[in-house]
N, CA and C of each residue as an Amber inpcrd file, in Angstrom:
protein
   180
   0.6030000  18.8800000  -1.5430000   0.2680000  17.4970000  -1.2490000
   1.4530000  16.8080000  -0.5670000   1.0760000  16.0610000   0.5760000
   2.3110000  15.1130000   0.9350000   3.0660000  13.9160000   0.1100000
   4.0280000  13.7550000   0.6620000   4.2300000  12.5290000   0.4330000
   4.1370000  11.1080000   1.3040000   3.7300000  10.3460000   0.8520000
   3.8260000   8.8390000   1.5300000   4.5100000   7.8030000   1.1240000
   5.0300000   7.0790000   2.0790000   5.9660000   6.0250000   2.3890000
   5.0490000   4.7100000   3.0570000   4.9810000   4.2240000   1.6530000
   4.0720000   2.8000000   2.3350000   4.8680000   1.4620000   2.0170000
   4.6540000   0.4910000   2.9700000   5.3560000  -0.6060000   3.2870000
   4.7530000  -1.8850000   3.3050000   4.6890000  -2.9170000   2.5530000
   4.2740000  -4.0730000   2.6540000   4.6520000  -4.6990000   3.9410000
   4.0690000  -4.9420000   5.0330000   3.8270000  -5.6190000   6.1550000
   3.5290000  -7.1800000   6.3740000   2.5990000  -7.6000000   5.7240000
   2.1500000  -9.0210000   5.7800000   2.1450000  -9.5760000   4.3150000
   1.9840000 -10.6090000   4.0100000   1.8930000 -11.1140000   2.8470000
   0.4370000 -11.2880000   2.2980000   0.4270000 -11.5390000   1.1650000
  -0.9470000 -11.8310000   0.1080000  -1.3360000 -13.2430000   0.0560000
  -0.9770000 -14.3440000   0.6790000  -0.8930000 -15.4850000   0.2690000
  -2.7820000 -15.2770000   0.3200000  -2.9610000 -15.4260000   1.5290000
  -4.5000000 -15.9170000   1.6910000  -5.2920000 -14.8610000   1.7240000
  -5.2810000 -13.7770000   0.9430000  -5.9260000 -12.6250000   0.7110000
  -6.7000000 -12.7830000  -0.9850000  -7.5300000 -11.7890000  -0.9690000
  -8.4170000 -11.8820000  -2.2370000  -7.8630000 -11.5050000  -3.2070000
  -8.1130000 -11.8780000  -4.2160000  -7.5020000 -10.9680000  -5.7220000
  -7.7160000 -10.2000000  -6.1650000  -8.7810000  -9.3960000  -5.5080000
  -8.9800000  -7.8340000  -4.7900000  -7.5690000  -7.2660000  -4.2960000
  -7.4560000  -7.8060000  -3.3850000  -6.5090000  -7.1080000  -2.2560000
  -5.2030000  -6.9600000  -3.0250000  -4.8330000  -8.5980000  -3.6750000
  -3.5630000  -8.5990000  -4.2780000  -3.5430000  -7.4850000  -5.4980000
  -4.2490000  -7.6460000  -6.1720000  -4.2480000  -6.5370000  -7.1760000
  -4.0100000  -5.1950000  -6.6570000  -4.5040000  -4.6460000  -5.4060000
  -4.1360000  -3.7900000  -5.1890000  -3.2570000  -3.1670000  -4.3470000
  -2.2550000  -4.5270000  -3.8060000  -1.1850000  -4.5280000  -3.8160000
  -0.2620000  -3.9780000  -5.1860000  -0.3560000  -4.9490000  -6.2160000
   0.2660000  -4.5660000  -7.4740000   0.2110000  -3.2450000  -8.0140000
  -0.7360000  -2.6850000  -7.8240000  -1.2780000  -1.3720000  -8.5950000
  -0.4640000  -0.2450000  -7.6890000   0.3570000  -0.6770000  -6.4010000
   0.4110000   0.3880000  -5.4010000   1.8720000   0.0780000  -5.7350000
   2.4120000  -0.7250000  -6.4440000   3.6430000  -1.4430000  -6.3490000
   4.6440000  -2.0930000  -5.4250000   4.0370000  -2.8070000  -4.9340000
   4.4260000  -3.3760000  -3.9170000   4.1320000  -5.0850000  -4.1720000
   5.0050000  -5.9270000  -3.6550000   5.3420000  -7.1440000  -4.4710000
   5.9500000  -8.1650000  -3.2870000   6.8120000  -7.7500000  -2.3580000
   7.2330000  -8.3080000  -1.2710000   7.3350000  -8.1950000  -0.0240000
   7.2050000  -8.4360000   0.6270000   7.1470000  -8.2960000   2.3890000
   7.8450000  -7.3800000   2.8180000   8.0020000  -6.1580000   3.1770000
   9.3860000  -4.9560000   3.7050000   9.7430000  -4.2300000   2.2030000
   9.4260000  -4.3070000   1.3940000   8.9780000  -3.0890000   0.3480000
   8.7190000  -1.9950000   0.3150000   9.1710000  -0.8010000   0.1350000
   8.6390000   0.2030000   0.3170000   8.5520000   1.0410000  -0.9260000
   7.2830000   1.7580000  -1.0370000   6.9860000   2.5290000  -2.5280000
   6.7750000   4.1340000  -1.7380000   6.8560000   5.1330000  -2.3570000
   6.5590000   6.4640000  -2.0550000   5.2690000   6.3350000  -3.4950000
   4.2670000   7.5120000  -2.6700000   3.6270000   8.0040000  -3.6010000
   2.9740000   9.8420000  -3.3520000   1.8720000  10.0700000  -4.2830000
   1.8110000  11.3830000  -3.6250000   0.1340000  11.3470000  -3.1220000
  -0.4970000  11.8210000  -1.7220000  -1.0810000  11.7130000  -1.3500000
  -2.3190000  12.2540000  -2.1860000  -3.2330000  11.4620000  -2.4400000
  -4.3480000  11.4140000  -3.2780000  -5.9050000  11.0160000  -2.8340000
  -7.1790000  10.7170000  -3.4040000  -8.2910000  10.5420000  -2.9270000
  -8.3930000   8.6830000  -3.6100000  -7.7490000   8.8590000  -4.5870000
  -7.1310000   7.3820000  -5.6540000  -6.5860000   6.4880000  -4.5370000
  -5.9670000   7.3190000  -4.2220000  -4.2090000   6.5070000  -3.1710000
  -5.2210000   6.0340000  -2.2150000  -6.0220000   6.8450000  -1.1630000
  -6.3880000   6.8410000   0.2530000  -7.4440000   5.9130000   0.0060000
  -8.1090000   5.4490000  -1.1640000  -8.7670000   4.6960000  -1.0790000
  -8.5870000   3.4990000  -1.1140000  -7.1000000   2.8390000  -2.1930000
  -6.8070000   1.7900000  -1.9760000  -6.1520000   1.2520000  -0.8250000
  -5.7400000   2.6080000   0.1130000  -4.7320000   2.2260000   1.5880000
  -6.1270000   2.0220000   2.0640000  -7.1460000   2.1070000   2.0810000
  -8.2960000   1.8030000   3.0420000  -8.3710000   0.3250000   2.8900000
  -9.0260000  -0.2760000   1.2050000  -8.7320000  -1.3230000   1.5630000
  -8.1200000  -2.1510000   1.4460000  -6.5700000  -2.3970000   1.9730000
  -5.1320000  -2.6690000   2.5430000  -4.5250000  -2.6590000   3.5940000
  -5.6050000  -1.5250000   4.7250000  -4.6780000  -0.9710000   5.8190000
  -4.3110000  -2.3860000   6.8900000  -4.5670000  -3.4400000   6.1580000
  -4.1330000  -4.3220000   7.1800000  -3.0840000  -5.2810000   6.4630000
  -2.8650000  -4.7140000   5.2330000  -1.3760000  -5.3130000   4.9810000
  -0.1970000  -4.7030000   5.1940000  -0.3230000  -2.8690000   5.3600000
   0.2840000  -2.2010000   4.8720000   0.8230000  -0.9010000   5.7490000
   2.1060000  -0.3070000   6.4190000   2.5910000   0.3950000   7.3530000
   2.3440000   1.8700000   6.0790000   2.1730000   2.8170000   6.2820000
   1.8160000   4.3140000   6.0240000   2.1270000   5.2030000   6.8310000
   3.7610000   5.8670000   6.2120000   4.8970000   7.0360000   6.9430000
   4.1370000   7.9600000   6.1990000   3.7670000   9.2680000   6.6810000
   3.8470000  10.5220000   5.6570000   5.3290000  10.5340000   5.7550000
   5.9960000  11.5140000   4.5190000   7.5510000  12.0800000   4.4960000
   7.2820000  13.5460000   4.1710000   8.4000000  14.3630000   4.8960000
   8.5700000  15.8510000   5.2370000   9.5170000  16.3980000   4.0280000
């Protein structure tokens, strides 16, 4: 399995408490944040719906 390098990009202000929550759950909290995790069917679903807060590096 890979790894990923995801990055808070935009902020939560005017987003749902959907979205923010799953911000939190991914751990991510501030603007230029970055969390590693390990690539999953869990993971890929909450980067789906996020992919517009959120930058996604695989790492080697």
């Amino acid at each position: 399995m890979a790894r990923l390098r995801i990055t808070q990009t935009k902020s939560v202000i005017t987003e749902s408490p959907q979205h923010r929550g799953t911000l939190r759950a991914l751990g991510l909290r501030r603007i230029g944040r970055s969390v590693e995790h390990e690539e999953s069917p869990q993971l890929a679903g909450m980067l789906k719906k996020v992919n517009h807060l959120v930058k996604v590096e695989e790492l080697r």
